[in-house]
C-alpha positions as CSV (number, residue, x, y, z in Angstrom):
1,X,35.5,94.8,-95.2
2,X,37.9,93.7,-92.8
3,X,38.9,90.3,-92.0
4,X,40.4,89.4,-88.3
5,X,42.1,86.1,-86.6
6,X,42.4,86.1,-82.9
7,X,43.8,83.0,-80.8
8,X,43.1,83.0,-77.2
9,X,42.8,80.6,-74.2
10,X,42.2,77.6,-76.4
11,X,39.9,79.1,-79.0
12,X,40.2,80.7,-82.5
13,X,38.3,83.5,-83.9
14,X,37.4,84.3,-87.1
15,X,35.9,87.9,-87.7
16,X,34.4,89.3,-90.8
17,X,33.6,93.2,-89.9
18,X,31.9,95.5,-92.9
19,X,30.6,99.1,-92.7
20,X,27.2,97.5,-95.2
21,X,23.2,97.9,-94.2
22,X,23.5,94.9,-91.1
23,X,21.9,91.9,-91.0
24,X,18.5,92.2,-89.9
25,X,17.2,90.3,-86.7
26,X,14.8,88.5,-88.3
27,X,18.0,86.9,-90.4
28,X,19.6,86.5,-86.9
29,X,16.9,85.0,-85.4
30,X,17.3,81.8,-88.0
31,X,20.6,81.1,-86.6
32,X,19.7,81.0,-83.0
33,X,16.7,78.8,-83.5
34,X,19.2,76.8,-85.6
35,X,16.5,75.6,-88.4
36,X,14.1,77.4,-90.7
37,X,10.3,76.9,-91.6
38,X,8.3,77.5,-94.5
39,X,7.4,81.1,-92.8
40,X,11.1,82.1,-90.9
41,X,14.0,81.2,-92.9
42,X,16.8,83.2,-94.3
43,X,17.1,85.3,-97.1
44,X,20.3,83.5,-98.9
45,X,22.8,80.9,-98.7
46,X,26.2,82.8,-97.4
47,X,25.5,83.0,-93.7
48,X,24.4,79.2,-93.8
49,X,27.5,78.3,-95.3
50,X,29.0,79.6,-92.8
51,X,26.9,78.5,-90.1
52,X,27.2,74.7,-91.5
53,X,31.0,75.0,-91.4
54,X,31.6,76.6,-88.0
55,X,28.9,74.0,-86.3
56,X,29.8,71.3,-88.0
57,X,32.8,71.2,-86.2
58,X,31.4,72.1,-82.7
59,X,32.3,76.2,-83.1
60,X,30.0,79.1,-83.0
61,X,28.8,81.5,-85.3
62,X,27.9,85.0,-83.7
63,X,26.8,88.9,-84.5
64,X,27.4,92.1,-83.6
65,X,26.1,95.6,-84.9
66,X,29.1,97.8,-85.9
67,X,28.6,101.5,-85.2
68,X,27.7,103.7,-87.0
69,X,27.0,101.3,-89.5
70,X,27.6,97.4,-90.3
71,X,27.8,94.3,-88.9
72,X,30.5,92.0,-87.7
73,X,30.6,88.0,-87.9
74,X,32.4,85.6,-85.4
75,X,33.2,82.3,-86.6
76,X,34.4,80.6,-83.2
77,X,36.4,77.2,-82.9
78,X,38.2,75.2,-79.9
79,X,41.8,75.5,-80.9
80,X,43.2,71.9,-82.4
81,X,44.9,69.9,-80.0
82,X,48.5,69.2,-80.3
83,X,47.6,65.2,-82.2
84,X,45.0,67.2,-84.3
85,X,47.5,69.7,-86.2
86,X,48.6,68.8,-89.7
87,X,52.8,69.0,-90.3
């Protein structure tokens, strides 16, 4: 597993790549509906931790196949303004 921070053009990324089974699309397909029923939810509690986090603050939460094998997650945020950082 390999963990990435890129900071570009007002926006940081957070990537979490692995070489593991993927997530399956009907797991994706939770996320971009953005809620789960009794008959299409999700399978754990990790990736809607993670969702919760990243939305909860107005960022994104994306995924990509990896090839040959895995998956990679994006956790995407606007970059704090000047006011907003901590000293």
């Amino acid at each position: 597993m390999t963990l990435a921070v890129d900071e570009t053009a007002g926006r940081v990324d957070v990537t979490v790549s692995d070489n593991g089974p993927g997530i399956p699309e009907t797991e994706r397909a939770v996320f971009r509906a953005g809620s789960e029923t009794d008959l299409r939810h999700g399978s754990g509690l990790g990736l809607w931790l993670a969702y919760w986090a990243v939305t909860s603050v107005g960022g994104d939460l994306s995924f990509a196949d990896r090839d040959p094998r895995g998956s990679r997650v994006t956790l995407s945020y606007r970059h704090p303004d000047r006011e907003d950082r901590v000293s």
